[in-house]
C-alpha positions as CSV (number, residue, x, y, z in Angstrom):
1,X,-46.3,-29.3,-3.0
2,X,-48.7,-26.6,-1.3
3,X,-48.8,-24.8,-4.8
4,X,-47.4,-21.9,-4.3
5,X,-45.2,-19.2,-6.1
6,X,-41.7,-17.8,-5.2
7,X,-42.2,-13.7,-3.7
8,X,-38.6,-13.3,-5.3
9,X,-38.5,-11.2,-8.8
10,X,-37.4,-13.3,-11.6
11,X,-34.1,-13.0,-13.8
12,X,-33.8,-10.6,-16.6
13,X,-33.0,-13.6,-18.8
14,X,-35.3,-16.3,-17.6
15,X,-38.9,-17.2,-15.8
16,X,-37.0,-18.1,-12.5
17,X,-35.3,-16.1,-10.0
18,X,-31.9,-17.1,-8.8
19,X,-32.8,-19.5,-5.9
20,X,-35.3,-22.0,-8.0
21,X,-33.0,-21.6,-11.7
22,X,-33.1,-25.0,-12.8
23,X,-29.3,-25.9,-14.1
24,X,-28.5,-28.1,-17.1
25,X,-25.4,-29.5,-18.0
26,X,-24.4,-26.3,-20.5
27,X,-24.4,-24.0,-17.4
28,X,-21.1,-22.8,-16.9
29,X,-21.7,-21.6,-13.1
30,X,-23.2,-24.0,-10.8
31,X,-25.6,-22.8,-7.4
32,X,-25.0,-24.5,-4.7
33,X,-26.8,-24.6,-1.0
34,X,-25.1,-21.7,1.7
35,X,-23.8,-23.6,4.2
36,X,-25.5,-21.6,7.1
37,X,-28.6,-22.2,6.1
38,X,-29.0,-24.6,2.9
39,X,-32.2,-23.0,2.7
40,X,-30.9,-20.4,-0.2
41,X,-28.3,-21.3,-2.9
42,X,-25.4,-19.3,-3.9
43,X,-23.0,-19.3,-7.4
44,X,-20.4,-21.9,-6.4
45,X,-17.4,-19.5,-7.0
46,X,-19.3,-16.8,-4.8
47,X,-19.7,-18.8,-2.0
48,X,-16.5,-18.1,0.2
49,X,-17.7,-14.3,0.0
50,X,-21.3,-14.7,0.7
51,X,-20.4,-17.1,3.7
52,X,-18.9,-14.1,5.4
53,X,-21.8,-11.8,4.6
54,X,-24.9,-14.1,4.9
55,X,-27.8,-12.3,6.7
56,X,-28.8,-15.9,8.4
57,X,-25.1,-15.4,9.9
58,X,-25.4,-13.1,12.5
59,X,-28.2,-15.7,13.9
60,X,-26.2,-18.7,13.5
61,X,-22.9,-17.3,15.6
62,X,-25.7,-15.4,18.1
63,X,-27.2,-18.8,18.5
64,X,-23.9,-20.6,19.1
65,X,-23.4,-18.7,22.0
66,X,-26.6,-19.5,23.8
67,X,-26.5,-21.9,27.0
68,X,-29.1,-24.5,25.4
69,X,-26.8,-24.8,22.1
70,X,-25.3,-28.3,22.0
71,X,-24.2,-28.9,17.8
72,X,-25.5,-32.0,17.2
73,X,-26.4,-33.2,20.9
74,X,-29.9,-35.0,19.2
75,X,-28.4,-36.3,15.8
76,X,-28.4,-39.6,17.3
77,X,-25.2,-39.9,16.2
78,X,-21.9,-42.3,18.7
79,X,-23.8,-45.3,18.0
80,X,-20.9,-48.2,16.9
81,X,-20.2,-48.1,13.2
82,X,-22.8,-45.2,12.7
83,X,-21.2,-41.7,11.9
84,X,-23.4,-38.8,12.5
85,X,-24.7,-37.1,9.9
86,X,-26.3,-33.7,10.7
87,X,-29.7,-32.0,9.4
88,X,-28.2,-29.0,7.4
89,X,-26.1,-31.8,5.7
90,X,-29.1,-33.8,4.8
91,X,-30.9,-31.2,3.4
92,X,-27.8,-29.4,1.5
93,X,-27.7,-33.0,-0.1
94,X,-30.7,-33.0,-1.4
95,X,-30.8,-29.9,-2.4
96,X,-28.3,-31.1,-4.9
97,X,-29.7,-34.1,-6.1
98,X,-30.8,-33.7,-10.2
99,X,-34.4,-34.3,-10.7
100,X,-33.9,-37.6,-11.9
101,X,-32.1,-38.2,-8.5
102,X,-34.8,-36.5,-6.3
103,X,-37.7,-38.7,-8.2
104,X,-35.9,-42.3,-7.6
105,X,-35.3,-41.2,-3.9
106,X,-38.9,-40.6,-3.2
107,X,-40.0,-44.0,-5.1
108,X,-37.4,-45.3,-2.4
109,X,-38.7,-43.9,0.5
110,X,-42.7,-44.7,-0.6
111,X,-41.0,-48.3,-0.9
112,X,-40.0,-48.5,2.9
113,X,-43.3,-46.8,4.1
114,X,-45.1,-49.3,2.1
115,X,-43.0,-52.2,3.3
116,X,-43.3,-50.6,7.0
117,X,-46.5,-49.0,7.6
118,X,-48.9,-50.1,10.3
119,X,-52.3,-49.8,10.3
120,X,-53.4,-46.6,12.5
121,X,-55.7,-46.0,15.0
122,X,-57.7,-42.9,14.3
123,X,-58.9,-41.1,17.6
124,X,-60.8,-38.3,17.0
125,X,-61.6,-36.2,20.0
126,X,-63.2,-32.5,20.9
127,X,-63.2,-31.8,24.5
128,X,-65.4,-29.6,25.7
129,X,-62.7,-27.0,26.8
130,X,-62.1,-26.4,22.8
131,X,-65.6,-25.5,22.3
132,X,-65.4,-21.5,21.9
133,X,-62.4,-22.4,19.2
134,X,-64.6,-25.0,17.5
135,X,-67.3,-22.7,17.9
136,X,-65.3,-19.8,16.0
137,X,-66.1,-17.8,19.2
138,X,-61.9,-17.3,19.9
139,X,-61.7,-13.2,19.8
140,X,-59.1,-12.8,17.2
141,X,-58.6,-13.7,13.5
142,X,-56.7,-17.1,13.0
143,X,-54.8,-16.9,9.9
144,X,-55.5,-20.6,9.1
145,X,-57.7,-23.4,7.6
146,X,-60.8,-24.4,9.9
147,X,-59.4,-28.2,9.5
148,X,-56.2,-26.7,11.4
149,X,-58.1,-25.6,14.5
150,X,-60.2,-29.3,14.2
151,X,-56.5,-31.2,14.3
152,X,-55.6,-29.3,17.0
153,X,-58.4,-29.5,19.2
154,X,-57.9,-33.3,18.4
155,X,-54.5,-33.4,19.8
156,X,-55.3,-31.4,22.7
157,X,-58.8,-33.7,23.4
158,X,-56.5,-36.9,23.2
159,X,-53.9,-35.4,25.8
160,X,-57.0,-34.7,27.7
161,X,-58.3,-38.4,27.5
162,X,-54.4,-39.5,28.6
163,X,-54.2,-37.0,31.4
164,X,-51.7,-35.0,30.2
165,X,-54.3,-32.0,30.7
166,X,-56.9,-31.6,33.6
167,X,-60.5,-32.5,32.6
168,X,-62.7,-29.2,32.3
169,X,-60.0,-27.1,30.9
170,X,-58.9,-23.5,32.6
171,X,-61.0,-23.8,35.3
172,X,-60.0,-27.2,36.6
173,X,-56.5,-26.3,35.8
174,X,-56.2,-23.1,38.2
175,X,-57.5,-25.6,41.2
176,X,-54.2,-27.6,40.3
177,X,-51.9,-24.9,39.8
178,X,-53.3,-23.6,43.7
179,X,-52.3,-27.0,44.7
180,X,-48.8,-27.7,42.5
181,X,-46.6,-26.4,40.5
182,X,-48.3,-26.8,36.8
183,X,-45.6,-27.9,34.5
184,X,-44.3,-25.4,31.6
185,X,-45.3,-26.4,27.8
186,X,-42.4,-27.2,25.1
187,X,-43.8,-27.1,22.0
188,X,-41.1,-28.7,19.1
189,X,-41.6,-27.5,15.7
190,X,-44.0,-25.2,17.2
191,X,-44.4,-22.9,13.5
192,X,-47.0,-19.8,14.3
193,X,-47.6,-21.7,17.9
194,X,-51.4,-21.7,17.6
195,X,-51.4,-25.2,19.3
196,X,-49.6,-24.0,22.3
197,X,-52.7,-20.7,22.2
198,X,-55.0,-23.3,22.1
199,X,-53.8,-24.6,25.6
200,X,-53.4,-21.3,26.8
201,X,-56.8,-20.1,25.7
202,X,-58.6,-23.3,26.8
203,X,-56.4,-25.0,29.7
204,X,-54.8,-21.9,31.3
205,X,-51.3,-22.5,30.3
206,X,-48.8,-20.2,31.5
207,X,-45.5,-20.9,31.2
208,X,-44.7,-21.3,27.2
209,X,-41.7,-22.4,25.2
210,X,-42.2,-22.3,21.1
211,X,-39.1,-24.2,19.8
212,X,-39.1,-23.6,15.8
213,X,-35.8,-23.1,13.8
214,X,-37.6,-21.1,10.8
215,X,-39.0,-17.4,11.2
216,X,-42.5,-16.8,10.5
217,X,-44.9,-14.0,10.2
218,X,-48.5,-14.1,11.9
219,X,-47.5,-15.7,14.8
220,X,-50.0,-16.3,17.6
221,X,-46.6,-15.1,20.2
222,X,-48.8,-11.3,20.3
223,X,-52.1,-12.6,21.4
224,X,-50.0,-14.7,23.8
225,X,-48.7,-12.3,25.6
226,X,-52.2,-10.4,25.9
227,X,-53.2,-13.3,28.4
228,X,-52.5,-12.2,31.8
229,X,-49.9,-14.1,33.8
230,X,-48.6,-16.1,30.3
231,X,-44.2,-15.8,30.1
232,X,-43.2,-16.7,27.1
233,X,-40.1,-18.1,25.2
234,X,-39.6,-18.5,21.3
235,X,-36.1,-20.6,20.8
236,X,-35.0,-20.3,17.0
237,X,-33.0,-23.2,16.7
238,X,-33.1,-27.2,15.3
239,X,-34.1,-29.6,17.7
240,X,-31.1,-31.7,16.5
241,X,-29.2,-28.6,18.1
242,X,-31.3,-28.1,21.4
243,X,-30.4,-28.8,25.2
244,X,-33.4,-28.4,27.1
245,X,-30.8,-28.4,30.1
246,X,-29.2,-25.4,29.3
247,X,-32.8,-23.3,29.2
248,X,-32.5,-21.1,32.8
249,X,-36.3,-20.7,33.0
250,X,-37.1,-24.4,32.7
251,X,-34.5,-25.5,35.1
252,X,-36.1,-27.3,38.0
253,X,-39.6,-26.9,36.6
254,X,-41.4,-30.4,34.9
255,X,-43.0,-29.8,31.4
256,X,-45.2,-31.0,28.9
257,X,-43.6,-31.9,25.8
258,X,-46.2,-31.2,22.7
259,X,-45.6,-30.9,18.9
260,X,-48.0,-31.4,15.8
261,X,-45.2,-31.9,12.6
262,X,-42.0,-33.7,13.9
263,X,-39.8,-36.3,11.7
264,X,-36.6,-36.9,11.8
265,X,-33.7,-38.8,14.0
266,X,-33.4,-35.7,16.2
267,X,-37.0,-36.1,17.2
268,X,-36.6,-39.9,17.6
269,X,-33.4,-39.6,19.7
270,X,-34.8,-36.8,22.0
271,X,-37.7,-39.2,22.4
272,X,-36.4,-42.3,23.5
273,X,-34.1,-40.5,25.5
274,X,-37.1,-38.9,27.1
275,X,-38.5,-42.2,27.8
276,X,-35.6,-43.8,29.1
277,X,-34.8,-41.4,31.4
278,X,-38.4,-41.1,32.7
């Protein structure tokens, strides 16, 4: 809970607006999730109508049509005896679950963390490419928390320390580029994409894909494009969805596959498919 309040005016009869109304059982009409994009809920006996009308429609038949869509292709699913079950179904599920029924799922799944949690190595580390970021020296406002930019220049220092990045940041990084081919960056989940600036402020990075299936405001994707020599690639769509073979500009090219928030079986299949095929 990040504390904070619904933009959308509030019915004339009640404190809520229609998306967050909580129902009781003398409700005569029900909401329930859109199925394009369980996101939003719709009066149940409205819902064959708004279907057809749905402004997240037009995106969801545009992005059907794309190359890289593949439905499903990273549910995980054609295991034996396990049917697939995608995201959007998921979430529309738990959209509809009562309070009651949303509280005794979250005792569940504290259960299985507790009964499965390892203990985790903390790695802390601030390369010394990050410093004009940790320094507060970047040339633009950041519309984030300063912990942000210290978790990211984290992830990018322990990438450093594996060798996923060269040592010394943009300068070492253009002597390998004049020798190979530097690999593009995929960034899943990628929100704003201020992790992915990061590397292009600090590492040179040119060649960008942002991979995020919600649309947000702010985004770093301007100030991106301001640095010479950067092509750039936002792909609105779920990862569950995404085949990274289909994507014309990456084909041929290796990449670096980065993301700060991932969960989910998409992530975990695309993973260990990653690894197995490496």
């Amino acid at each position: 809970n990040k504390r904070r309040h619904c933009a959308n005016s509030h019915l004339s009869s009640s404190q809520y607006c229609g998306n967050h109304s909580p129902e009781s059982s003398s409700d005569s009409r029900r909401r329930v999730p859109c199925p394009v994009d369980p996101s939003h809920t719709v009066f149940e006996e409205n819902l064959e109508a708004h279907v057809g009308k749905c402004p997240f429609r037009k995106h969801a038949d545009a992005l059907a049509a794309q190359p890289y869509y593949s439905k499903g292709i990273n549910s995980g699913g054609g295991e034996a005896g396990v049917a697939a079950v995608t995201s959007a179904a998921k979430r529309a599920s738990v959209h509809k679950l009562s309070e009651e029924e949303f509280w005794a799922l979250v005792a569940k799944i504290r259960s299985a963390h507790t009964a499965a949690a390892v203990q985790m190595r903390e790695s802390y580390i601030a390369p010394d490419a990050c410093d004009k970021w940790m320094k507060g020296q970047v040339d633009r406002k950041v519309p984030y928390q300063e912990k942000h930019v210290v978790q990211q220049v984290s992830i990018v220092g322990n990438m450093e320390t594996f060798g996923l990045l060269p040592r010394g940041g943009a300068e070492d990084a253009m002597k390998e580029i004049a020798v190979k081919t530097a690999p593009a960056v995929v960034e899943f989940g990628a929100g704003r994409g201020y992790l992915t600036q990061m590397l292009a402020d600090c590492y040179g990075i040119k060649n960008i894909f942002l991979v995020e299936r919600r649309s947000y405001k702010l985004k770093a994707d301007r100030s991106l494009r301001q640095n010479e020599g950067v092509k750039l690639e936002r792909l609105r769509i779920d990862i569950e969805d995404l085949n990274l073979h289909g994507v014309k500009a990456l084909s041929g090219s290796p990449y670096l596959a980065i993301g700060k928030h991932l969960c989910g079986p998409a992530t975990v299949h695309r993973y260990d498919h990653n690894v197995l095929s490496s």
